[in-house]
C-alpha positions in Angstrom: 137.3 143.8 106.1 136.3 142.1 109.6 132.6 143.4 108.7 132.1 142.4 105.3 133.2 138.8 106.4 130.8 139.2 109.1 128.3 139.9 106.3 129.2 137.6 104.3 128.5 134.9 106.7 125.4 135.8 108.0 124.3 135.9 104.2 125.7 132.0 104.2 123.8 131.4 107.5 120.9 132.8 106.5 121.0 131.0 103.0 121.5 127.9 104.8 118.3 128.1 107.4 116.3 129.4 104.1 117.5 125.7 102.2 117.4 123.6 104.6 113.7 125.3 106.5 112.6 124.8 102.8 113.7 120.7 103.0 112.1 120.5 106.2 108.7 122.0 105.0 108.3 120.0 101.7 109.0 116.6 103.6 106.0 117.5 106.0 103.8 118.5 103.1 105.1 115.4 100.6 104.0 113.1 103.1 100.9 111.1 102.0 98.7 108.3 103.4 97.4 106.0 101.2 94.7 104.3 102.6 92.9 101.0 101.1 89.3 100.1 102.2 86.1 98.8 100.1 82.9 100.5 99.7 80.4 98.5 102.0 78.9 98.5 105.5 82.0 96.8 106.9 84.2 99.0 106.6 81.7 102.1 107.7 84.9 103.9 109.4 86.7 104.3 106.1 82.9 105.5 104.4 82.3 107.8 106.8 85.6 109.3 107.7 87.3 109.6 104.3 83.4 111.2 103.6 83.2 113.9 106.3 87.0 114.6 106.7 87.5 113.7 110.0 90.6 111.5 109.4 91.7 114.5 107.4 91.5 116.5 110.3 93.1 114.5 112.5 96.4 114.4 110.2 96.0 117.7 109.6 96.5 120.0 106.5 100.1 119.1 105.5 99.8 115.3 104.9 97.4 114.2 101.8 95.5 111.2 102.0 95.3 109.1 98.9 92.4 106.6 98.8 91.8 103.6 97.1 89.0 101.8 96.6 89.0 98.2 96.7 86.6 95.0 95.8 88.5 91.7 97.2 90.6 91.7 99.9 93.5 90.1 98.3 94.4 92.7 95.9 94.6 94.8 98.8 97.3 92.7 100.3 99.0 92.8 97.2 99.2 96.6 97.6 100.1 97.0 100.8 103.4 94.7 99.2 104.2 96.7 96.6 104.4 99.5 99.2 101.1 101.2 97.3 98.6 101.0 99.9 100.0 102.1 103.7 96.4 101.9 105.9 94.3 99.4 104.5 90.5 98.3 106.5 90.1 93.9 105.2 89.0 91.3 105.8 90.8 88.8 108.6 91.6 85.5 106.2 93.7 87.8 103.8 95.4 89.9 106.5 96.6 86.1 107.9 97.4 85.0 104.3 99.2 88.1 103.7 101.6 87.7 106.9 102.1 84.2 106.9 103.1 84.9 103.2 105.4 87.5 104.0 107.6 85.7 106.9 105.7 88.0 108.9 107.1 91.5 107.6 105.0 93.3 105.5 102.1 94.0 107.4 100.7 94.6 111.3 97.0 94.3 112.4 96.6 97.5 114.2 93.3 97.7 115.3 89.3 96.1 114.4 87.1 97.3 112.2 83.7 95.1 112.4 82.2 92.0 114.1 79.7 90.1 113.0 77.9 90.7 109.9 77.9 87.3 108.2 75.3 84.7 107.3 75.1 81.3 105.4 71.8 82.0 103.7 69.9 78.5 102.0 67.4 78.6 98.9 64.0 77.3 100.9 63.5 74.5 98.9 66.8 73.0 98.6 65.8 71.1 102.2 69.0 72.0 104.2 67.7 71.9 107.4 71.0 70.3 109.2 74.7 70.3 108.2 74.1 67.0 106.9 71.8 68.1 104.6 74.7 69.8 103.2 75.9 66.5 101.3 75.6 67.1 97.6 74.6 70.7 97.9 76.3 74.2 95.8 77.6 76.2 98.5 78.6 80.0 97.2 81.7 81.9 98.8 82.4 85.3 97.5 86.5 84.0 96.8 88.9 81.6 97.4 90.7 81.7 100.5 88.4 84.8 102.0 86.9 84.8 105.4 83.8 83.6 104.6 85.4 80.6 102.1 87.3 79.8 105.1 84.6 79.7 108.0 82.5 77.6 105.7 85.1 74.8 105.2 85.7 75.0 108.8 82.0 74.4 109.7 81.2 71.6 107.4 84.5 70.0 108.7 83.5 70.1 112.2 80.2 68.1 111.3 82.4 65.7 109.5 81.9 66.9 105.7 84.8 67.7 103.0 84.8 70.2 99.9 84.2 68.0 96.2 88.1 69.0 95.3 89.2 67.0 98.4 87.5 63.9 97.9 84.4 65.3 100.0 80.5 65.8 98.9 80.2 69.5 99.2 80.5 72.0 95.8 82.4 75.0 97.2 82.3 77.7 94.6 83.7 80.8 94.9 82.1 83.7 93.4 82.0 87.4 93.5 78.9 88.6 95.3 76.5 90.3 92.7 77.4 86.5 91.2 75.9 84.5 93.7 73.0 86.7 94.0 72.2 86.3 90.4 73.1 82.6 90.5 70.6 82.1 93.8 67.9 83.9 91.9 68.3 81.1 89.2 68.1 78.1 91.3 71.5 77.3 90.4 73.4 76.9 93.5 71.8 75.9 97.0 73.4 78.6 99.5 75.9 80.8 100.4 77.7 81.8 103.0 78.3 86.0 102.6 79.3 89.1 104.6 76.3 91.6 105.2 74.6 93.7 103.3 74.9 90.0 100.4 72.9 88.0 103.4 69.9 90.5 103.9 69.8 91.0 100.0 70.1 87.0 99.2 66.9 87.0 101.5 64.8 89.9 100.9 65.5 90.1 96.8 66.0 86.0 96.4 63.9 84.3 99.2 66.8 83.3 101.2 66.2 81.7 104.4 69.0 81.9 107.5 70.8 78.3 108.1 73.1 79.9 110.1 74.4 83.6 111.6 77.8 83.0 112.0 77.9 84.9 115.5 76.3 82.2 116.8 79.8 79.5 115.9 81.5 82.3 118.6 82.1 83.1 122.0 79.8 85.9 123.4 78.5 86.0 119.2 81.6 88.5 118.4 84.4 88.0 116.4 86.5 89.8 113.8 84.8 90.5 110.3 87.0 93.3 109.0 90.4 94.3 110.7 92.8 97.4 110.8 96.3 96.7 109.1 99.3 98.9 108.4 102.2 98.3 106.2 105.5 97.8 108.5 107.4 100.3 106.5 105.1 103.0 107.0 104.3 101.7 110.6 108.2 102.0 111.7 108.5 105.7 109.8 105.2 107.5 110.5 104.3 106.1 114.3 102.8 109.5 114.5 100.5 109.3 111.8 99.6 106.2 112.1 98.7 107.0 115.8 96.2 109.8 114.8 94.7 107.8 112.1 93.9 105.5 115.0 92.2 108.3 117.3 90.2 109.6 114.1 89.2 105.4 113.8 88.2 105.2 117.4 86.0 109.0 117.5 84.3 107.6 114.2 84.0 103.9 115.7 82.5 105.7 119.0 80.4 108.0 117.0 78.7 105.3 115.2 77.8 103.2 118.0 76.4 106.3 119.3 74.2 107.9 116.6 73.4 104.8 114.6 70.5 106.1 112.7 73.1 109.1 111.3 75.5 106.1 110.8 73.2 104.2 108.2 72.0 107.1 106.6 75.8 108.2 105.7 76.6 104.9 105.0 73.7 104.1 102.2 74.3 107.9 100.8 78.7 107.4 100.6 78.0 103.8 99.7 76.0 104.8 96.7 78.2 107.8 95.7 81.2 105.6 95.9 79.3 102.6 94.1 76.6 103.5 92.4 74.8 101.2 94.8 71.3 102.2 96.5 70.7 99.8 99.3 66.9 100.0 100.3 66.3 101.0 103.9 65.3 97.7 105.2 68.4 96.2 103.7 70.4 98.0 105.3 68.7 98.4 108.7 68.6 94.4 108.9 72.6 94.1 107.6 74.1 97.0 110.2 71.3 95.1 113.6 74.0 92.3 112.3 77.1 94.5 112.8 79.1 95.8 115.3 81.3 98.6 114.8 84.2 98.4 116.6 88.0 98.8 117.1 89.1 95.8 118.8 90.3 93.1 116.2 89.0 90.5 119.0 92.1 88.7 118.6 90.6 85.2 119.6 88.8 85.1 116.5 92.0 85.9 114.3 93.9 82.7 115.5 90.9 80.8 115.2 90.2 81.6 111.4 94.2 80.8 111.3 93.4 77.2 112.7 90.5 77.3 109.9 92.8 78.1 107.0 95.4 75.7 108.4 93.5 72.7 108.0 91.9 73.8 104.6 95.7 73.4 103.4 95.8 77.8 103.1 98.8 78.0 105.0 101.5 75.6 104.1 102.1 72.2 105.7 103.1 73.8 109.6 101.1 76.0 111.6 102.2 79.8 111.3 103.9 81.7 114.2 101.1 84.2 114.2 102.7 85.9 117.6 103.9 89.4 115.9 100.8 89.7 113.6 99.1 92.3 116.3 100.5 95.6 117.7 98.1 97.5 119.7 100.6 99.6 121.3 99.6 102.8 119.2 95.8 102.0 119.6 95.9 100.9 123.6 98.0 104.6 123.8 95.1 106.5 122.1 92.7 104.7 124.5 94.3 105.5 127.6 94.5 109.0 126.6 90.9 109.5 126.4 90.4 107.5 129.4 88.6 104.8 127.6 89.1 100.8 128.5 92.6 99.0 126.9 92.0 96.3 124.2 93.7 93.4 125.9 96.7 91.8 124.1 95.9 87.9 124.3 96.1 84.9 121.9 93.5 83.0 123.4 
């Protein structure tokens, strides 16, 4: 009697371990990351790494990464809300929107992406020569709101000029890239102020002339283009995947910087696979000498395009507590583990 209870429950033990060994192994292999980044030069990491599997190998074979491919940063936003999108690479203006919108919950910047990388590009013969030759002028933006929109009503309201919608001179219209392209070709608006490769294609396919590299508006020419964010959620469950996503961002981010002829090559090929888009050679050689990949969000730049959006009426009628927007714990811990410099933590 003794031994067939004995049986018995080793039978129940084992069943147990067998149940519950099971549970254990499908929430390893359920678990998913669902990344959010857009097909262009800015957000090379994403191209490349999604591309050659080296974020894949990072996570390893049990977790599936689900990406999405993306064409404004907003709609991003809007998906790492819903809870869709956990790892997204964007743009800094939305990423402050987004936070400021969200009582500062939903979302973390994490780590950079890109700096530089954006021009405000003039038709010849419109004669802007000086911001005051801005008066009366057609100024493209790729979108409402968006970190170029934003830096360009900044910049014409340090020299004194206003937008046409706020009593001011200047036409600000916002349209989608390929748009103001087609629009420059026609004569039909004066300039536009666009993330790279738009810039070098508004001048080698259109005529565009330079007004103004934006790198030259900052301190030492750098400041944040494309940013790092993670959804808080996912942040406060998955620390560990989020942690090797970050050391697969920083190998690629190193890599890059170190083989940048491979870089562009992989870029153009992924860019076109993903888009359909063949960038010529000199297109993109001219857009990435504008670039600099990188992994620190250069937090400076974030509270200054914050300052920017504040005064374009962006951000409600106070200034945002931005203070818990970074966390670069996770990031400064994969650093220090390959020996390599800490990004500082600093709002100023």
């Amino acid at each position: 009697m003794v031994t067939i209870l004995r049986i018995r429950v080793s039978l129940l033990l084992l069943f147990f371990f067998i149940v519950t060994g099971n549970a254990c192994s499908r929430k390893i292999t359920d678990t998913s990351v669902r990344v959010g980044y857009f097909p262009n030069i800015t957000h090379a990491q994403a191209v490349i790494g999604m591309a050659d599997g080296t974020f894949a190998a990072y996570l390893g074979p049990q977790i599936k990464i689900k990406s999405t491919l993306f064409n404004a940063g907003p709609s991003i936003i809007e998906a790492v809300f819903s809870g869709d999108i956990d790892i997204a690479y964007v743009g800094p203006s939305p990423v402050i929107n987004g936070y400021v919108r969200s009582g500062g919950k939903a979302l973390r910047v994490i780590a950079g992406v890109a700096s530089g990388g954006s021009l405000f590009i003039v038709r010849p013969d419109s004669r802007v020569k000086k911001a005051a030759d801005l008066s009366g002028k057609r100024i493209a933006t790729p979108q409402l709101g968006n970190t170029q929109d934003i830096a360009l009503r900044g910049y014409i309201r340090n020299c004194g000029l206003k937008p046409r919608e706020k009593g001011g001179t200047v036409d600000i219209l916002p349209l989608r890239n390929p748009d103001i392209l087609n629009l420059f070709m026609r004569k039909q608006i004066d300039g536009a102020w666009v993330p790279e490769p738009w810039g070098t294609r508004l001048i080698k396919e259109a005529g565009g002339e330079v007004f103004l590299d934006e790198k030259t508006l900052w301190k030492d020419g750098r400041f944040s283009s494309a940013l790092m964010i993670v959804g808080t959620n996912f942040l406060e469950k998955h620390p560990d995947l989020v942690k090797r996503w970050l050391a697969a961002h920083v190998k690629i981010t190193r890599w890059i910087n170190q083989h940048p002829k491979k870089a562009k090559r992989n870029v153009c090929n992924q860019i076109k696979a993903l888009s359909g888009v063949s960038l010529p050679k000199e297109v993109i050689d001219d857009a990435f000498s504008r670039l600099e990949a990188t992994y620190d969000p250069i937090i400076p730049s974030l509270f200054s395009y914050a300052e920017m959006a504040y005064h374009a009426k962006f951000l409600g009628n106070q200034m945002p507590d931005l203070s818990g927007l970074v966390d670069l714990r996770l990031l400064n811990e994969v650093l220090k583990e390959r020996s390599l410099p800490l990004v500082k933590v600093n709002n100023k």
